[in-house]
C-alpha positions as a Markdown table, in Angstrom:
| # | Residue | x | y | z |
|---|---|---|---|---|
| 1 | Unk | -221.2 | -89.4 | 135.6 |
| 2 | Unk | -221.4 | -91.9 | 132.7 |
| 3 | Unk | -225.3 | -92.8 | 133.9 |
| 4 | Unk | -226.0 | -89.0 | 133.9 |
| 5 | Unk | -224.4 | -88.7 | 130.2 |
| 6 | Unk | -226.8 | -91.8 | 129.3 |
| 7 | Unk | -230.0 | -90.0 | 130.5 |
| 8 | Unk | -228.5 | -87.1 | 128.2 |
| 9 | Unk | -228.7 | -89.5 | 124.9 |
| 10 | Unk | -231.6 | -87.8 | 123.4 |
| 11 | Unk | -230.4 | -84.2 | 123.7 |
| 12 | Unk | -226.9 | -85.2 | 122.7 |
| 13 | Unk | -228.6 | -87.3 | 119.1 |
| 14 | Unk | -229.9 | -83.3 | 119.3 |
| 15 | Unk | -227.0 | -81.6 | 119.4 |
| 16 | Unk | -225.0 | -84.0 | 116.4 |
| 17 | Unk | -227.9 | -84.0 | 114.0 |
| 18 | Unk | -228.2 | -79.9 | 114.3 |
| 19 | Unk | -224.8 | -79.8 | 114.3 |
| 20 | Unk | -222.9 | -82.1 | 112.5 |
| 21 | Unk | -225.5 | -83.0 | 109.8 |
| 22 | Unk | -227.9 | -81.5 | 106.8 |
| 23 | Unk | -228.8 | -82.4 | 103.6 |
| 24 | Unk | -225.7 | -82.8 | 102.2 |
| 25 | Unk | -223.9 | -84.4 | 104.8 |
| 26 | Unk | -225.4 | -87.2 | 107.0 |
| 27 | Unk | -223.9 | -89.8 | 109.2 |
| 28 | Unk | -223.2 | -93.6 | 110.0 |
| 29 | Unk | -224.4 | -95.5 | 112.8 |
| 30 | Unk | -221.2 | -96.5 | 113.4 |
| 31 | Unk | -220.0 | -92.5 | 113.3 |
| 32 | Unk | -223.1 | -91.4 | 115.4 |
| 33 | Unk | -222.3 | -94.0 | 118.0 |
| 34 | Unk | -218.3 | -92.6 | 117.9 |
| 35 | Unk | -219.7 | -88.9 | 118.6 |
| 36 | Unk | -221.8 | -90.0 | 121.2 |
| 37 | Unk | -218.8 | -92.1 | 122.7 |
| 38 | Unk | -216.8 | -88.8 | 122.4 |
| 39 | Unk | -219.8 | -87.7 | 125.0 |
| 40 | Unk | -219.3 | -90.7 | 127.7 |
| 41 | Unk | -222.5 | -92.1 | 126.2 |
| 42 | Unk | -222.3 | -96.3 | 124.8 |
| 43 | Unk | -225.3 | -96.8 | 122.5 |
| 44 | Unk | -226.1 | -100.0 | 120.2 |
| 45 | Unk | -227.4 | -100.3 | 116.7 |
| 46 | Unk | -230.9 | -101.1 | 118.1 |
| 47 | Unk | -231.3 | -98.6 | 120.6 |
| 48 | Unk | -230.6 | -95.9 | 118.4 |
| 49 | Unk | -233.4 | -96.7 | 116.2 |
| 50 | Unk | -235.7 | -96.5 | 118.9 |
| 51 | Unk | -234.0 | -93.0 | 120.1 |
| 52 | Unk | -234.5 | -92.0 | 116.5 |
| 53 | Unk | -238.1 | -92.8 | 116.9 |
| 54 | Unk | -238.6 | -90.9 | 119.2 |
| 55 | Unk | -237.1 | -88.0 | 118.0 |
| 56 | Unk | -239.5 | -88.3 | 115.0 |
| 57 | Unk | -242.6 | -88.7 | 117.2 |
| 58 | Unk | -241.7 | -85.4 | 118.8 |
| 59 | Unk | -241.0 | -83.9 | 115.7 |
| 60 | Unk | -237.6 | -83.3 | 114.6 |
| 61 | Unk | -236.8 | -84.9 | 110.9 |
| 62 | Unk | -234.8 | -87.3 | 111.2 |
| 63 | Unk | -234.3 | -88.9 | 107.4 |
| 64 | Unk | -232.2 | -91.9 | 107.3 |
| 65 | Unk | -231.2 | -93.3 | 103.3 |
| 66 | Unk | -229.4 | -95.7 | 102.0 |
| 67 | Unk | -226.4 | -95.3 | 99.4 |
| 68 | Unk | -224.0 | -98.3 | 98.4 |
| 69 | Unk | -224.2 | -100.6 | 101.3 |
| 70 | Unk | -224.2 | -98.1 | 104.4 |
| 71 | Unk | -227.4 | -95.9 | 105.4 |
| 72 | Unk | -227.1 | -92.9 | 106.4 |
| 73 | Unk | -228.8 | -90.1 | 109.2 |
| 74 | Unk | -229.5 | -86.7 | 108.7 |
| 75 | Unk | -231.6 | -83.7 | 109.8 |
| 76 | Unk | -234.0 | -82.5 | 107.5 |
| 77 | Unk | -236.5 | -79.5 | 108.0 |
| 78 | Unk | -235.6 | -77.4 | 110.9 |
| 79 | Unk | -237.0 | -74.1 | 112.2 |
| 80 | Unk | -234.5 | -72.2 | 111.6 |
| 81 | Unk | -230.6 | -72.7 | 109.7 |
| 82 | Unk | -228.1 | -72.0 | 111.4 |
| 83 | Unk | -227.6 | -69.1 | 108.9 |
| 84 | Unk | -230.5 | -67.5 | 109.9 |
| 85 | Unk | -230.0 | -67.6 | 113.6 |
| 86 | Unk | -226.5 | -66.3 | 113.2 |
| 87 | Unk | -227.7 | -63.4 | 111.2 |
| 88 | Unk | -227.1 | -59.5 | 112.5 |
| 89 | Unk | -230.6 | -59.1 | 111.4 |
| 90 | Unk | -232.3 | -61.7 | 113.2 |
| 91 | Unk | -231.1 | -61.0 | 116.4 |
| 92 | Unk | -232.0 | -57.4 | 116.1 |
| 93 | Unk | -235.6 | -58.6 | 115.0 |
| 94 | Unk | -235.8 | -60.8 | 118.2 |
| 95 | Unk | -234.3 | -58.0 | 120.7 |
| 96 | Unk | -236.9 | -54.9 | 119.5 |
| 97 | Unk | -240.0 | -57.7 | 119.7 |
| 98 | Unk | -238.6 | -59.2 | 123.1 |
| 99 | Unk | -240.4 | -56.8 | 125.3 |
| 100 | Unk | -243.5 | -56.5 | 123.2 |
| 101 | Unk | -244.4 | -60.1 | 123.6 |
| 102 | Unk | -243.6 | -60.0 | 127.6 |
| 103 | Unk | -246.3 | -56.8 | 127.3 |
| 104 | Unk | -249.2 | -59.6 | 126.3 |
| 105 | Unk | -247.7 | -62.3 | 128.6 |
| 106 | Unk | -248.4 | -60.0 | 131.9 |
């Protein structure tokens, strides 16, 4: 199971940037490789960089800054907060458009 968790990586660096970070909060290598543990997925300073890479090249922000002596990870820009997808509003929005867009899709 561990080697299926490892292909995860990617979508789990996913998951704890939308989740677990934003502007005002980012995180530590060190704590991003402890919430990926918490997943059954090892990682290593270098590799990370590379996944981070990669997430950038396919377009999610990752920012990563310095403060003091550690550097830190966050998500920037995203398409939507999770305010706005949690919103009574919204949801109604995307439920009255749903079948309208299937219309032009057929």
């Amino acid at each position: 199971m561990a080697g299926n968790n490892q292909k995860l990586k990617l979508l789990y660096l996913i998951k704890i940037f939308t989740e677990d970070t934003d502007d005002q909060h980012a995180l530590t290598l060190p704590q991003i490789v402890e919430k990926l543990g918490a997943y059954g997925i090892s990682a290593e300073r270098k590799t990370l960089y590379q996944d981070f890479e990669l997430l950038r090249d396919f377009g999610f922000d990752i920012i990563g800054q310095q403060a003091r002596r550690n550097f830190y990870y966050h998500m920037g820009n995203r398409r939507f907060e999770l305010p706005e997808l949690k919103a009574p509003a919204a949801g109604h929005y995307f439920r009255a458009h749903q079948g309208h867009e299937r219309k032009h899709l057929l």
